[in-house]
GUMI-581024 format. One record per residue: x, y, z of N, C-alpha, C, CB in turn; residue in one letter; residue number from 1. Coordinates in steps of 0.1 Angstrom, whole numbers, padded with zeros to 4 digits. Glycine has a CB too. Layout:
# residues N
<r n_px="X" n_py="Y" n_pz="Z" ca_px="X" ca_py="Y" ca_pz="Z" c_px="X" c_py="Y" c_pz="Z" cb_px="X" cb_py="Y" cb_pz="Z" residu="A" num="NUM"/>
...
This chain:
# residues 102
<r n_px="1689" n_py="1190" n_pz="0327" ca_px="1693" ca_py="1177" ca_pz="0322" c_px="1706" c_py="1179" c_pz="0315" cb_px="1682" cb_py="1172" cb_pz="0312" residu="X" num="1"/>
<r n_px="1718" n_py="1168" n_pz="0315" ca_px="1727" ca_py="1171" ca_pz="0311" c_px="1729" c_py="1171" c_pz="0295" cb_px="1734" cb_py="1166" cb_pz="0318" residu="X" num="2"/>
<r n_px="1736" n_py="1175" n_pz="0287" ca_px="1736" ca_py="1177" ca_pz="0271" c_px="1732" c_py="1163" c_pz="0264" cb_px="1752" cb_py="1181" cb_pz="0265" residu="X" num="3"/>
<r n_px="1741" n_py="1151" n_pz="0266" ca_px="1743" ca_py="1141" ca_pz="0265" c_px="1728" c_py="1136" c_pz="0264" cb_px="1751" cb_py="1137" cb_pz="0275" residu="X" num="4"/>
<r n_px="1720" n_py="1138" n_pz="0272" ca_px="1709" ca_py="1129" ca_pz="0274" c_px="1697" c_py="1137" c_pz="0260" cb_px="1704" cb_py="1130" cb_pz="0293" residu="X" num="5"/>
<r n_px="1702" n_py="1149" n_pz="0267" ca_px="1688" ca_py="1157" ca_pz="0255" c_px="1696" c_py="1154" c_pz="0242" cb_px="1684" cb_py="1179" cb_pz="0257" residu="X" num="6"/>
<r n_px="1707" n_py="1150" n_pz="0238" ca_px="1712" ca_py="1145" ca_pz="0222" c_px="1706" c_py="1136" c_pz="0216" cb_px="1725" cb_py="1140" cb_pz="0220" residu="X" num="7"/>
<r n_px="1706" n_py="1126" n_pz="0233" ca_px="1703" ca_py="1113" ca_pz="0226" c_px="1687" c_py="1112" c_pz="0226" cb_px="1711" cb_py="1099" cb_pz="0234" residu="X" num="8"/>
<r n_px="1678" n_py="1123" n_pz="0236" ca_px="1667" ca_py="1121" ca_pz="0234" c_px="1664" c_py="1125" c_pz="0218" cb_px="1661" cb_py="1128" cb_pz="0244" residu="X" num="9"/>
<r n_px="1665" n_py="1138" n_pz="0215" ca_px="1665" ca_py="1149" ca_pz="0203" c_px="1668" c_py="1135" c_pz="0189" cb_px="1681" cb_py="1166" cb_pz="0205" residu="X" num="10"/>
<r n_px="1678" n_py="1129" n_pz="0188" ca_px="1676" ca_py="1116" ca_pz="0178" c_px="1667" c_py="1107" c_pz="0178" cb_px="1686" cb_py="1109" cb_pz="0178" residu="X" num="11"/>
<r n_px="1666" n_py="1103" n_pz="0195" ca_px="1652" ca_py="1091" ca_pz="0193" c_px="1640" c_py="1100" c_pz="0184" cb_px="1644" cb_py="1086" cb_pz="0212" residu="X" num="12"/>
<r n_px="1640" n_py="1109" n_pz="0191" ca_px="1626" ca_py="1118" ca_pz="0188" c_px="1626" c_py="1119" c_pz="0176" cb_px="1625" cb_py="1131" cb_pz="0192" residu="X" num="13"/>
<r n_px="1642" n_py="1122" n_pz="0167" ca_px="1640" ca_py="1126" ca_pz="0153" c_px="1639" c_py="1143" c_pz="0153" cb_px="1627" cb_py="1118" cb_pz="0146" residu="X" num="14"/>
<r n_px="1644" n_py="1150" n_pz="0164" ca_px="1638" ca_py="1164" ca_pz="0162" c_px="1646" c_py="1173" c_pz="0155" cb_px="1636" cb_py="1171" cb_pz="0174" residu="X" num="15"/>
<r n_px="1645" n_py="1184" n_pz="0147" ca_px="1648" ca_py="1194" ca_pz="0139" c_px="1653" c_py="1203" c_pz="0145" cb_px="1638" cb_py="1199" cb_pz="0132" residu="X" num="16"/>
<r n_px="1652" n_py="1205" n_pz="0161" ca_px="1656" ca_py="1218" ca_pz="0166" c_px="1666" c_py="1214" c_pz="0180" cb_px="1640" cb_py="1229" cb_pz="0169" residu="X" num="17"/>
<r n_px="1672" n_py="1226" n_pz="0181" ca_px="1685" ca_py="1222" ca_pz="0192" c_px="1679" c_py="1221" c_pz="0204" cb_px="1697" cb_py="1233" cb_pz="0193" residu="X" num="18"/>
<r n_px="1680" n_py="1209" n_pz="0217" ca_px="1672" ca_py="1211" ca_pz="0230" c_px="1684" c_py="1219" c_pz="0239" cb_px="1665" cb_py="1193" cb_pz="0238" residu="X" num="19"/>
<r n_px="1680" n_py="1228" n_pz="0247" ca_px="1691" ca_py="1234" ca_pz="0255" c_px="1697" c_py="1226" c_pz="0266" cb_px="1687" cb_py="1246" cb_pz="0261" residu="X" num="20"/>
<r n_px="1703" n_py="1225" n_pz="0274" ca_px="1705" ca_py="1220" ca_pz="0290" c_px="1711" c_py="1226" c_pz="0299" cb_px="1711" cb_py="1211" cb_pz="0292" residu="X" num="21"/>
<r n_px="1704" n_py="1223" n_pz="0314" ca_px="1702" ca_py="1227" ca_pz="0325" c_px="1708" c_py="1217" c_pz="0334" cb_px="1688" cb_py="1230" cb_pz="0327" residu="X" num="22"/>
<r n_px="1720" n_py="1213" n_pz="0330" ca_px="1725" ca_py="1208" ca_pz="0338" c_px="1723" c_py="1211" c_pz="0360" cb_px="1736" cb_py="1210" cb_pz="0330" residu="X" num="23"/>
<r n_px="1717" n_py="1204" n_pz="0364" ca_px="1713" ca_py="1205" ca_pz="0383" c_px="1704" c_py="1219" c_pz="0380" cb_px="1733" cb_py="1208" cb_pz="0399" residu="X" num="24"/>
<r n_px="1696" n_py="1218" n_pz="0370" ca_px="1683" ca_py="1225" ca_pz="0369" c_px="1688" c_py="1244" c_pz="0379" cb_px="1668" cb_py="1212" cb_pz="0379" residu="X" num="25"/>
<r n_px="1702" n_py="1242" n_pz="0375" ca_px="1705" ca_py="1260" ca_pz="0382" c_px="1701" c_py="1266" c_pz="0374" cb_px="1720" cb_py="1267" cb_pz="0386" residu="X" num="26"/>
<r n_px="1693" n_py="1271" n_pz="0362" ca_px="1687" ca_py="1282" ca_pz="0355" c_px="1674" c_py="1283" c_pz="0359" cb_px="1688" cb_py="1282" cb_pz="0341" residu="X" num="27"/>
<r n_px="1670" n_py="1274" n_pz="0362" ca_px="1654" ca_py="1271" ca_pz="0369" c_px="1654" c_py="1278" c_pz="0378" cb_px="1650" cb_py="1258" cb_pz="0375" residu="X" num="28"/>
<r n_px="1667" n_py="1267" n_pz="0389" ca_px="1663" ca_py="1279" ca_pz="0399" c_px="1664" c_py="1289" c_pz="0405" cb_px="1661" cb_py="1279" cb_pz="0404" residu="X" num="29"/>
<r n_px="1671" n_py="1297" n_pz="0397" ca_px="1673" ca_py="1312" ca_pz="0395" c_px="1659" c_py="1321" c_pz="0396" cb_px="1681" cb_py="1315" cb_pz="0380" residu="X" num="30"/>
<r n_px="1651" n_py="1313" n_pz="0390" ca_px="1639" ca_py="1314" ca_pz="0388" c_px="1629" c_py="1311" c_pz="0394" cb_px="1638" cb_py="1310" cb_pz="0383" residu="X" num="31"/>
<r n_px="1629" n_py="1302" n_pz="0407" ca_px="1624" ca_py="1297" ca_pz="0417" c_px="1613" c_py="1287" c_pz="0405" cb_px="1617" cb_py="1310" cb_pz="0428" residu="X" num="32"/>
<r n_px="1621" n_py="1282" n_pz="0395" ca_px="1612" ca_py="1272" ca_pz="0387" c_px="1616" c_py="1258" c_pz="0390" cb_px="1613" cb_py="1275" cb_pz="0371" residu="X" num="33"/>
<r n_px="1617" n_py="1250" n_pz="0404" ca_px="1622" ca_py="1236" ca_pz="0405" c_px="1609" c_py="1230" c_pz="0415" cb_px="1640" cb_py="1235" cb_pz="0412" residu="X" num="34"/>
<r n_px="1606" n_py="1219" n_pz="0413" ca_px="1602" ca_py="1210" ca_pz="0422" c_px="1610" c_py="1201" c_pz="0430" cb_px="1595" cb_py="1203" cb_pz="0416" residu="X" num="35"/>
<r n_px="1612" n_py="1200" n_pz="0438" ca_px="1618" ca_py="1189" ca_pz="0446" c_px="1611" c_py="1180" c_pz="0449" cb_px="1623" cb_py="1192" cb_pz="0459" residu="X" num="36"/>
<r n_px="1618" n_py="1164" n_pz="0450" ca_px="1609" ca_py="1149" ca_pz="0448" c_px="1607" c_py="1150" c_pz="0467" cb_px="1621" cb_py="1131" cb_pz="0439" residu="X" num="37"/>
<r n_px="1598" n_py="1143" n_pz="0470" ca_px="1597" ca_py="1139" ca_pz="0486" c_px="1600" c_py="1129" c_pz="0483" cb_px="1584" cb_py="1140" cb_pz="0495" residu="X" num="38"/>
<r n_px="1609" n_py="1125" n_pz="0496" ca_px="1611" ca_py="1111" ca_pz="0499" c_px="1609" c_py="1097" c_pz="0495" cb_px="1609" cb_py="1110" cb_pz="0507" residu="X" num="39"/>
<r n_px="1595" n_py="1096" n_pz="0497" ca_px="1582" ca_py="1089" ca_pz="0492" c_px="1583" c_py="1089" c_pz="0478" cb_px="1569" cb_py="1096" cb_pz="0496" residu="X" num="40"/>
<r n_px="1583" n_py="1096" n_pz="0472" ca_px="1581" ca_py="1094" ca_pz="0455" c_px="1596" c_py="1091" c_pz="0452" cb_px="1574" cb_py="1110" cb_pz="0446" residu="X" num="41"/>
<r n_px="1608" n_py="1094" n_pz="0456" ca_px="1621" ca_py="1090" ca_pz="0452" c_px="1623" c_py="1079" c_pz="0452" cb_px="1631" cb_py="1095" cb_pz="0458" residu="X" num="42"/>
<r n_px="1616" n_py="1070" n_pz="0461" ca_px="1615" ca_py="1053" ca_pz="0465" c_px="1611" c_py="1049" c_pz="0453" cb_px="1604" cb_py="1048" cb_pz="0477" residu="X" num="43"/>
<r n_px="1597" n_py="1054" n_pz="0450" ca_px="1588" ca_py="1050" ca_pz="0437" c_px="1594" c_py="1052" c_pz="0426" cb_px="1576" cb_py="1058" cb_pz="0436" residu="X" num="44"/>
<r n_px="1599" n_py="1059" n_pz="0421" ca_px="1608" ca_py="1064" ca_pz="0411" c_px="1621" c_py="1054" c_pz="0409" cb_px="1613" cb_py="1079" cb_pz="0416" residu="X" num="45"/>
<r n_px="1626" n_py="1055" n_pz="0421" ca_px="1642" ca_py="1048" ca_pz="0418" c_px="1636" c_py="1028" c_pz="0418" cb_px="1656" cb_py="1053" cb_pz="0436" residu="X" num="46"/>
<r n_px="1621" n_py="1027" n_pz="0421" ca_px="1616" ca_py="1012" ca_pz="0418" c_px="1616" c_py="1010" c_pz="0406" cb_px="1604" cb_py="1008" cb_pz="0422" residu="X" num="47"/>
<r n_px="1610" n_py="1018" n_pz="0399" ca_px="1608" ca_py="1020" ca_pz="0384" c_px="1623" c_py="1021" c_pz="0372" cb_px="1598" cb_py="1035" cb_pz="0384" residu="X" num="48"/>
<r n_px="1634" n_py="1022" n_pz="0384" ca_px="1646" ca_py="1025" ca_pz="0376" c_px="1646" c_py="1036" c_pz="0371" cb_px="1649" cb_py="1016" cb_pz="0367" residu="X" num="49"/>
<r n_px="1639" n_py="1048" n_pz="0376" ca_px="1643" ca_py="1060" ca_pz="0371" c_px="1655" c_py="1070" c_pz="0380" cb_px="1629" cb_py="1067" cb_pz="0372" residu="X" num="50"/>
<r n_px="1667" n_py="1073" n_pz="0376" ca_px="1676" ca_py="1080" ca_pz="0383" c_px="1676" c_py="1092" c_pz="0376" cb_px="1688" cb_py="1074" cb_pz="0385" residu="X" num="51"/>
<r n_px="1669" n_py="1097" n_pz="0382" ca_px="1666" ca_py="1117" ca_pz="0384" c_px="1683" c_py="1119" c_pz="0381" cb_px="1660" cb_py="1126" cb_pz="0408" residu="X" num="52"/>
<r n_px="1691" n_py="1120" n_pz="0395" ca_px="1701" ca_py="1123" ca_pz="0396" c_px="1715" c_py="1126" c_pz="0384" cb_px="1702" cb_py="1115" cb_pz="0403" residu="X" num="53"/>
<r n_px="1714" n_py="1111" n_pz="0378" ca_px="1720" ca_py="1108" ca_pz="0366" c_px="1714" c_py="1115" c_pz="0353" cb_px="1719" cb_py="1095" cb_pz="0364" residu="X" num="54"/>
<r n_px="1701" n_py="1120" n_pz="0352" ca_px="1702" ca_py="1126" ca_pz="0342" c_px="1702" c_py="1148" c_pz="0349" cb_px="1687" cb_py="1118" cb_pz="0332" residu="X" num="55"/>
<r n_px="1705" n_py="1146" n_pz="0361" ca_px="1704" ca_py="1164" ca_pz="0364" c_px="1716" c_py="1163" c_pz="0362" cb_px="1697" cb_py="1173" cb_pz="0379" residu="X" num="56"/>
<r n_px="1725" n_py="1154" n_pz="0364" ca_px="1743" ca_py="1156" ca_pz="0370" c_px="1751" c_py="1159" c_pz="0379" cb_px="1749" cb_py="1163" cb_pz="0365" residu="X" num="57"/>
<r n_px="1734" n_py="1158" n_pz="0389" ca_px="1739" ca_py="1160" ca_pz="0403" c_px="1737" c_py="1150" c_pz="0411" cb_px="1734" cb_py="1170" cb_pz="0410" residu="X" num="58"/>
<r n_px="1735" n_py="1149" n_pz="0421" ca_px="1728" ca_py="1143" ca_pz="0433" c_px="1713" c_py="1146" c_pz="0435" cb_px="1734" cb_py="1147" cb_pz="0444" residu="X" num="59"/>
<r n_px="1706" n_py="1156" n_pz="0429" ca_px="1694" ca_py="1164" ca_pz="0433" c_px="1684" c_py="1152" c_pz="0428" cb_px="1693" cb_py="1181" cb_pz="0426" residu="X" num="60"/>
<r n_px="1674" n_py="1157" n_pz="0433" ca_px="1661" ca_py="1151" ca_pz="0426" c_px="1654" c_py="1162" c_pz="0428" cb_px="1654" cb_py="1138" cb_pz="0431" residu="X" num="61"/>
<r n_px="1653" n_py="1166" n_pz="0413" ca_px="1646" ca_py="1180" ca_pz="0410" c_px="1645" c_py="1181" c_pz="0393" cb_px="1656" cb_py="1194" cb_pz="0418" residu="X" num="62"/>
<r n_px="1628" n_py="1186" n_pz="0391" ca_px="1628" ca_py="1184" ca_pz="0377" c_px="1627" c_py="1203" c_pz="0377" cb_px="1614" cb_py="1171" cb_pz="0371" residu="X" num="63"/>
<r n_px="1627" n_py="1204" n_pz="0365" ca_px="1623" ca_py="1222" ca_pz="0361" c_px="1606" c_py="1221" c_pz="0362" cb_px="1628" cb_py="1228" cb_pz="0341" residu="X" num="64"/>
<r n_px="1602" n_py="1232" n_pz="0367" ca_px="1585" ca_py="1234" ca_pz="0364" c_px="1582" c_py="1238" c_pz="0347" cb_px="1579" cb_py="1248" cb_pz="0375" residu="X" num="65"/>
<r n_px="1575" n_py="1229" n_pz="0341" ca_px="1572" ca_py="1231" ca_pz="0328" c_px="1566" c_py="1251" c_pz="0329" cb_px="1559" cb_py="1217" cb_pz="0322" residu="X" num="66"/>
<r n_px="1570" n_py="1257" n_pz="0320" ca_px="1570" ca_py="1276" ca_pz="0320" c_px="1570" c_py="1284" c_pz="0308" cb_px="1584" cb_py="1281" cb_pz="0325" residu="X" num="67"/>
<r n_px="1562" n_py="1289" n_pz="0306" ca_px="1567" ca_py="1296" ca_pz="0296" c_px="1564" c_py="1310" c_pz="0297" cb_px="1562" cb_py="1292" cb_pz="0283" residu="X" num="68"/>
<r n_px="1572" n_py="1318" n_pz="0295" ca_px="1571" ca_py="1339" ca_pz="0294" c_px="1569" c_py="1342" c_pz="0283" cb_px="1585" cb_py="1351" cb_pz="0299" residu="X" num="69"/>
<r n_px="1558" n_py="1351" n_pz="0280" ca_px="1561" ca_py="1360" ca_pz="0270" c_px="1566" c_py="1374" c_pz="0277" cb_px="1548" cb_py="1361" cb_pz="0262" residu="X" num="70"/>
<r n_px="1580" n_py="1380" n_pz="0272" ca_px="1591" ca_py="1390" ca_pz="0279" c_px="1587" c_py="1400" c_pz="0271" cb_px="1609" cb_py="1386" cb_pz="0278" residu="X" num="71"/>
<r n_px="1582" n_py="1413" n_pz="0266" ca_px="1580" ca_py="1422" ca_pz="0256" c_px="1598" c_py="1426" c_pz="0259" cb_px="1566" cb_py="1435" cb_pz="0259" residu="X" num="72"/>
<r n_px="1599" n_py="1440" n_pz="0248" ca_px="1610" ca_py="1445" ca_pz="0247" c_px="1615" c_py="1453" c_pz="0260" cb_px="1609" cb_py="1454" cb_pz="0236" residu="X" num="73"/>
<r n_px="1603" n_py="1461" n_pz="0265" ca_px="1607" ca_py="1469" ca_pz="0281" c_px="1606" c_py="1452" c_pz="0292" cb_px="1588" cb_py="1486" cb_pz="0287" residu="X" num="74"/>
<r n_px="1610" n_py="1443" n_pz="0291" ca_px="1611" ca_py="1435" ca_pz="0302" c_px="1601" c_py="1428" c_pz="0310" cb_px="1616" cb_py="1441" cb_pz="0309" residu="X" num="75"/>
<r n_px="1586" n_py="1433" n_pz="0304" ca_px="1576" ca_py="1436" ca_pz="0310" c_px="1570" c_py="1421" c_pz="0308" cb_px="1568" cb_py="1449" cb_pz="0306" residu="X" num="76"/>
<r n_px="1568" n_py="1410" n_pz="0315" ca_px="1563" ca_py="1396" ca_pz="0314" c_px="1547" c_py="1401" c_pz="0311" cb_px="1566" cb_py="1385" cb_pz="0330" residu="X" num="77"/>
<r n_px="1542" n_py="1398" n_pz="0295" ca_px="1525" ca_py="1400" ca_pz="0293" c_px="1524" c_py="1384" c_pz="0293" cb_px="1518" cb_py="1410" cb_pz="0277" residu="X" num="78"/>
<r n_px="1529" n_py="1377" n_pz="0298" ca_px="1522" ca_py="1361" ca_pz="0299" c_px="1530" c_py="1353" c_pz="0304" cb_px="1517" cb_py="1353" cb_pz="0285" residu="X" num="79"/>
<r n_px="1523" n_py="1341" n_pz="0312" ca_px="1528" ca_py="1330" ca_pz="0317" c_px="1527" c_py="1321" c_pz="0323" cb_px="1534" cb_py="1331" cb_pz="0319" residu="X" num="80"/>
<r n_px="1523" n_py="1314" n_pz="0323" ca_px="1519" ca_py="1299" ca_pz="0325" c_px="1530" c_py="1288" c_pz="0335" cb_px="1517" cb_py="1293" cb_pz="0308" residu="X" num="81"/>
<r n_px="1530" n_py="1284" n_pz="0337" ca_px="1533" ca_py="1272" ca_pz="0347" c_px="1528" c_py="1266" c_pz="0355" cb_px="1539" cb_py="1272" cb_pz="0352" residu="X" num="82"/>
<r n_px="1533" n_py="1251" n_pz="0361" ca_px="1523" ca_py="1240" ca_pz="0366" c_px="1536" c_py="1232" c_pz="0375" cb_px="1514" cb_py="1228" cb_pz="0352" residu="X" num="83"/>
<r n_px="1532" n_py="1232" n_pz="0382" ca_px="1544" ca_py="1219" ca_pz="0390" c_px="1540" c_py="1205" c_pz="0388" cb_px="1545" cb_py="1219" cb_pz="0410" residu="X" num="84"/>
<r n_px="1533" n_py="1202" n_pz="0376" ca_px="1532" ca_py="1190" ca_pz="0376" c_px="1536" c_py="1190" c_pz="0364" cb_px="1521" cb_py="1185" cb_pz="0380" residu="X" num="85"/>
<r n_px="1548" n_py="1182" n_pz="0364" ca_px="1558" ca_py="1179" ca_pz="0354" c_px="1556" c_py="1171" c_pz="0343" cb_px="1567" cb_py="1173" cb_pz="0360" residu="X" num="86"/>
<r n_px="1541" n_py="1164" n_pz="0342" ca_px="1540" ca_py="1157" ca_pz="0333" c_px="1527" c_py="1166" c_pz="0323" cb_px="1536" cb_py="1142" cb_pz="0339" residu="X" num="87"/>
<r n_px="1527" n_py="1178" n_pz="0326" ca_px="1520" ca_py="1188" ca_pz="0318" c_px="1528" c_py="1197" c_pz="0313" cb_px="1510" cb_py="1194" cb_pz="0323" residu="X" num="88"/>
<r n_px="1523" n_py="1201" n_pz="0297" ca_px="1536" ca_py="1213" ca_pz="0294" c_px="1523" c_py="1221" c_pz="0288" cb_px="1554" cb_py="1209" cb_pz="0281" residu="X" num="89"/>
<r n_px="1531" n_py="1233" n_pz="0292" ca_px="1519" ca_py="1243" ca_pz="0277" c_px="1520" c_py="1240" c_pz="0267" cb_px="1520" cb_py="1258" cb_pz="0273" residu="X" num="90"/>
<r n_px="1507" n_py="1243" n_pz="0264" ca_px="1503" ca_py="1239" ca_pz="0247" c_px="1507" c_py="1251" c_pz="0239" cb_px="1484" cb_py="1237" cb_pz="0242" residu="X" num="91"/>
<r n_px="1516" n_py="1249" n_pz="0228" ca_px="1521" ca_py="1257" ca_pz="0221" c_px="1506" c_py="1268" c_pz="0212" cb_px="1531" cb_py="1247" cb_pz="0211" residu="X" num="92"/>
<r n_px="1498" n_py="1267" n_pz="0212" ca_px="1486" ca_py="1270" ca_pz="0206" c_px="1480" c_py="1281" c_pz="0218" cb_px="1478" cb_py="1256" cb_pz="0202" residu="X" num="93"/>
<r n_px="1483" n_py="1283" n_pz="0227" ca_px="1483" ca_py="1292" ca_pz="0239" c_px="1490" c_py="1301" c_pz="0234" cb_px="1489" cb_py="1288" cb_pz="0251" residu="X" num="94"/>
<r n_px="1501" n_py="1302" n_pz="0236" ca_px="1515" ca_py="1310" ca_pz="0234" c_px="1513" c_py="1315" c_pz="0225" cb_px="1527" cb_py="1304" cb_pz="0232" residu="X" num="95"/>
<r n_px="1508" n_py="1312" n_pz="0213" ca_px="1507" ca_py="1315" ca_pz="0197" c_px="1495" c_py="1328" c_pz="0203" cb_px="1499" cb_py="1297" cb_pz="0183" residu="X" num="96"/>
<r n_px="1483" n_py="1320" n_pz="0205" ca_px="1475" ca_py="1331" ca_pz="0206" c_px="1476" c_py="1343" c_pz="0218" cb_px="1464" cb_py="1326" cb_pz="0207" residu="X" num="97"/>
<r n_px="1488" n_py="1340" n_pz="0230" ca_px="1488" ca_py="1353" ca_pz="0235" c_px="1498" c_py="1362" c_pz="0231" cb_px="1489" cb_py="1353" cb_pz="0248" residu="X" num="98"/>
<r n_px="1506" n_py="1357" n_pz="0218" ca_px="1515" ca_py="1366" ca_pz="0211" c_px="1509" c_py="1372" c_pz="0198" cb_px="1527" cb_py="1359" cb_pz="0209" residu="X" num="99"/>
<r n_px="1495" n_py="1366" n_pz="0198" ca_px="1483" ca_py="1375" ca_pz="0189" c_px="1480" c_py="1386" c_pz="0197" cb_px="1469" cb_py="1367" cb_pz="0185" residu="X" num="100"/>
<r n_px="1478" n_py="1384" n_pz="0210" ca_px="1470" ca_py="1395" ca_pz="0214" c_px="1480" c_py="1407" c_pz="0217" cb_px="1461" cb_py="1390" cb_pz="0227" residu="X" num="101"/>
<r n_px="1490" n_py="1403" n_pz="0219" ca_px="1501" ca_py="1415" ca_pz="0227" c_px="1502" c_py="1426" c_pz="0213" cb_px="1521" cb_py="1407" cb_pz="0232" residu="X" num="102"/>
């Protein structure tokens, strides 16, 4: 998402903390962390007046897969979670407790 947008989200929201951006979602998918829209749902989407596009800064329709790693110091991923369904994120209360257990 491009800066612009997460600014002006981060004020609606009222939030405390800096949101990063992924402008055409390339850190994602470095990561093989992107969904691509099918056809079909881009129709539905762009009915609803949603333009993907305008807020990635590309042309794409592609959101990030909601993700989270826990990375130790040797590199070694002890957790992680993700979903391609974009309207779920991990619960921060997860994360908390697999960074109890490590």
């Amino acid at each position: 998402m491009l800066v612009e947008h997460n600014k002006a989200f981060a004020e609606e929201k009222n939030l405390s903390f800096e949101l990063l951006g992924d402008p055409g979602n390339q850190t994602a998918q470095k990561y093989g962390l992107v969904f691509s829209f099918p056809d079909d749902i881009k129709k539905i989407y762009t009915g609803f007046g949603i333009d993907l596009p305008k807020h990635n800064g590309d042309e794409s329709w592609t959101l990030p897969i909601p993700a989270r790693f826990i990375v130790n110091s040797g590199g070694i991923i002890r957790y992680s979670e993700a979903t391609v369904d974009h309207t779920v994120r991990p619960e921060p209360e997860d994360t908390i407790a697999a960074l109890k257990e490590l």
